[in-house]
C-alpha positions in Angstrom: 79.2 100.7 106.2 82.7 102.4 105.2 85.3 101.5 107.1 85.5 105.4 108.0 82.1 105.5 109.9 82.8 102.4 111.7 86.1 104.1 112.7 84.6 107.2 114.4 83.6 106.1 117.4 85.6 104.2 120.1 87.4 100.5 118.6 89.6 98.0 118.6 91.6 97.1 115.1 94.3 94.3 114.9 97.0 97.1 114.4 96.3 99.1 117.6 95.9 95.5 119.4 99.0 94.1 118.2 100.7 97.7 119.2 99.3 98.2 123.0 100.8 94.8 123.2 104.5 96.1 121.3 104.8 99.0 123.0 102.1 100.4 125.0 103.6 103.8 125.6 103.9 103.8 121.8 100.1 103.8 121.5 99.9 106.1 123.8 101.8 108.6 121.6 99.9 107.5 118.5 96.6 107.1 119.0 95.7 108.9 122.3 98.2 111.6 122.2 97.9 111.7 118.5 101.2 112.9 118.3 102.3 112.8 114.4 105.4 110.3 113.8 109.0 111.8 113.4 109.2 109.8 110.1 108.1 108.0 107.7 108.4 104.7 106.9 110.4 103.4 103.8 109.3 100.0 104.2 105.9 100.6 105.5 105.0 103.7 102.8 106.7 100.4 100.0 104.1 97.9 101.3 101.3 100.2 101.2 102.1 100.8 97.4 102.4 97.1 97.0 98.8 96.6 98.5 97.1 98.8 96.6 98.4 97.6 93.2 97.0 93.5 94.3 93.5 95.3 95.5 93.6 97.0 91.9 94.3 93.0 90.1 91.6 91.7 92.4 88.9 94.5 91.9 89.7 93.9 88.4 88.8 90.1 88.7 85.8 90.6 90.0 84.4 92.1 87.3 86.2 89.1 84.7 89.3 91.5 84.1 92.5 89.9 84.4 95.3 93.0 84.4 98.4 91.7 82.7 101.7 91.8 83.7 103.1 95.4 83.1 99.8 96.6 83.7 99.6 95.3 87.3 103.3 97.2 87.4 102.1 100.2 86.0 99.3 100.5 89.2 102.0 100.0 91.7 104.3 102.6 89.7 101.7 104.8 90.0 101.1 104.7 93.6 104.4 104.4 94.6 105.1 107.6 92.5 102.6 109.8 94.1 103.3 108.5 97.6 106.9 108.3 97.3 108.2 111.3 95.1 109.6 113.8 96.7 108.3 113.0 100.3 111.0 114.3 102.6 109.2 112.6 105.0 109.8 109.2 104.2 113.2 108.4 106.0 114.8 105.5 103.7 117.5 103.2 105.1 121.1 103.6 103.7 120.5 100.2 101.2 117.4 102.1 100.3 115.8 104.8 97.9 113.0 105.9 96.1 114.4 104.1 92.3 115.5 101.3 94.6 112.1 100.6 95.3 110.3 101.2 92.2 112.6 98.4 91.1 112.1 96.4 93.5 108.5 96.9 93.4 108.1 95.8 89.8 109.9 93.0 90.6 107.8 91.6 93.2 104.7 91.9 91.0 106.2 90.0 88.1 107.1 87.2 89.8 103.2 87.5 91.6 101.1 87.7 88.5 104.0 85.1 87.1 102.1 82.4 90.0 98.8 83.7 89.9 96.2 81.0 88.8 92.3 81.8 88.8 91.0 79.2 90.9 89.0 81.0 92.7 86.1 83.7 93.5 86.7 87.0 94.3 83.4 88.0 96.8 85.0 91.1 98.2 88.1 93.0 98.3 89.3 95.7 100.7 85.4 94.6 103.1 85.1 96.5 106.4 84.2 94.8 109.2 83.1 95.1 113.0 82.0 92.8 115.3 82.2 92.6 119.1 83.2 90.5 121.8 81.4 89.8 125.4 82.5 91.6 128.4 84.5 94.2 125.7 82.6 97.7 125.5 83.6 99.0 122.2 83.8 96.6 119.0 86.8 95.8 117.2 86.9 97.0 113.1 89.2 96.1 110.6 89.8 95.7 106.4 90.0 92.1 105.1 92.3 92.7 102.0 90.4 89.6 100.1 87.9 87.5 100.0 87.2 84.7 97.8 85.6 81.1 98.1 87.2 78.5 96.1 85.6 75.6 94.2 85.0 73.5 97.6 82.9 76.7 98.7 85.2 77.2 101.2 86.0 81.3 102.6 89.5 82.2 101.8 90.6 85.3 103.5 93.6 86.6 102.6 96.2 89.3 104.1 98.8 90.9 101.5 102.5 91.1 103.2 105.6 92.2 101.6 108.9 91.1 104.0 112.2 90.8 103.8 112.2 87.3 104.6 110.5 83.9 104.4 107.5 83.6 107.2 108.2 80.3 109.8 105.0 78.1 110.2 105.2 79.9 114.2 104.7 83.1 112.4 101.9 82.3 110.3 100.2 80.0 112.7 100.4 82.9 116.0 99.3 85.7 113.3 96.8 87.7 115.8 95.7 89.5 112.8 94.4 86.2 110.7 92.2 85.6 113.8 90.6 88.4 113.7 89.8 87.8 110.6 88.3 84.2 111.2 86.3 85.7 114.1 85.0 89.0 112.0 84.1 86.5 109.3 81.7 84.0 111.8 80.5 87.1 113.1 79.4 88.4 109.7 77.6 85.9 107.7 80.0 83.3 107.3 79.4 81.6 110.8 78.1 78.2 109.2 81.0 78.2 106.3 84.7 76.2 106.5 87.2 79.1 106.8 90.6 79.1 105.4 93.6 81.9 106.2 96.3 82.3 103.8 99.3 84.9 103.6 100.2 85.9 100.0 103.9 87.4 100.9 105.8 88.9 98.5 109.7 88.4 99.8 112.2 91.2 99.3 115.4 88.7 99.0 118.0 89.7 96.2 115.7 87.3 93.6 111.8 88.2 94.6 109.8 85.4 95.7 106.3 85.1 96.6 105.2 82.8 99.2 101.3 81.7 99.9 100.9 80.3 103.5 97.8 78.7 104.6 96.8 78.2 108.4 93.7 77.7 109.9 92.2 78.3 113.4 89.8 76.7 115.9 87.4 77.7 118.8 90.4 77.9 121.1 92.6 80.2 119.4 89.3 82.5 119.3 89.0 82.4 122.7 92.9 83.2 123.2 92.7 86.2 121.2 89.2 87.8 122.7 90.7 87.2 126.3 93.8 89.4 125.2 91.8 91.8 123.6 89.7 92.2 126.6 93.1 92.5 129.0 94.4 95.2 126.4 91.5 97.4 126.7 91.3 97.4 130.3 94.7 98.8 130.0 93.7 101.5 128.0 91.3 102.3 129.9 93.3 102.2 133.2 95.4 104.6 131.7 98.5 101.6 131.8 101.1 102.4 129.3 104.6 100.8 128.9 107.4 101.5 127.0 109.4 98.6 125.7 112.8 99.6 125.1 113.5 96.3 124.8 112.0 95.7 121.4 113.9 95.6 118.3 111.6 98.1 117.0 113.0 100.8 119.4 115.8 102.2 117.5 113.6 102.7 114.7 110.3 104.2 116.5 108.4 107.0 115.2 108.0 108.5 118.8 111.6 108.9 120.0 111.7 111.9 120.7 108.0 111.9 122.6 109.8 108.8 124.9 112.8 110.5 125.4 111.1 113.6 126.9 108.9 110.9 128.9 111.6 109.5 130.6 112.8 112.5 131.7 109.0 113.3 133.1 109.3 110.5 135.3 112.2 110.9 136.4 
């Protein structure tokens, strides 16, 4: 099933999880209010372009293709180009711009494809998912940006970032979103198969690296993140919604002016 049927009916995603739990009210605004952001992201419209142009080098291996170098570049010049150019919405931070980016995107996909070594099967990229959890009415749905199964015949999932710094082993190791995966993937044929996680991040530092991080889970860490997931819904569905103005995301949120005029409600 497309990931657009499975996301017509009441769910759960790793995104909307991970942003009840940020900033509740901030959910609240997005995807019960449905209010449309102030802005858009620089960084997030960037990283968008940048996962698109690595599904595009994996489709292409799955059917035996390898894209070369300035190929791969041209895809992400392409997307970046008609997401980018002349959006006024896109709100770019001073050390930022649309030729900045197009730069450094290029950059960041040379030095990828310059590490990239075909060890492995490509069995799906850009797979929808749901599954569901007991004691949790709706299910929770999702993308897995890759899956392959190397030559142990082991499942490698793997989530595309693109960050402005290095990850910390606490980072990769508490990634709710990896979880998911490890759970959808039990859930959905794979329940019998050793799963591996892994983090291909491509590192916006003033020389582009690319970093692969590899973590794994266990039975515990599944139940962790189901017991959260559970606690978040019954505060949607209690109608609990928080603002954290506490977060260093605040300054930069796409509801401002929606929280601002909340504030006032309340008081």
């Amino acid at each position: 099933m497309k990931i657009e049927e499975l996301r017509k009916g009441p769910h759960l995603s790793a995104s909307s999880i991970e942003s009840y739990i940020e900033c509740s009210l901030s959910y609240r605004f997005s995807r019960i209010d449905n209010l449309k952001p102030e802005f858009l992201s620089d960084n997030m419209e960037f990283g968008k372009c940048i996962h698109q142009a690595l599904a595009d080098f994996h489709q292409e291996r799955m059917i035996g293709t390898i894209l070369t170098r300035d190929q791969l570049q041209e895809r992400f010049v392409y997307y970046w180009t008609v997401r980018a150019s002349e959006n006024e919405e896109i709100r770019y931070r001073s050390e930022n711009s649309f030729e900045s980016f197009l730069e450094q995107g290029k950059s960041l996909l040379e030095t990828y494809h310059d590490s990239f070594s075909d060890n492995t099967t490509v069995l799906a990229i850009e797979e929808p998912f749901s599954f569901t959890i007991e004691n949790l009415p709706v299910p929770i749905v999702g993308i897995m940006d890759l899956v392959e199964e190397d030559e142990q015949e082991n499942i490698v999932i793997t989530d595309f970032k693109s960050a402005a710094k290095s990850y910390t082993d606490n980072d990769v190791n508490k990634n709710s979103q990896l979880t998911l995966y490890q759970i959808a993937c039990r859930s959905n044929g794979y329940h019998d198969r050793n799963i591996i996680l892994k983090l291909d991040c491509l590192i916006k530092t003033k020389t582009p690296q690319f970093k692969r991080y590899y973590t794994a889970r266990n039975r515990m860490d599944e139940i962790k993140a189901e017991k959260k997931i559970i606690q978040v819904w019954k505060g949607i569905t209690k109608g609990v919604f928080i603002p954290n103005d506490t977060s260093w995301k605040c300054d930069s949120c796409f509801f401002k002016t929606a929280c601002n005029d909340w504030y006032r409600q309340a008081a």
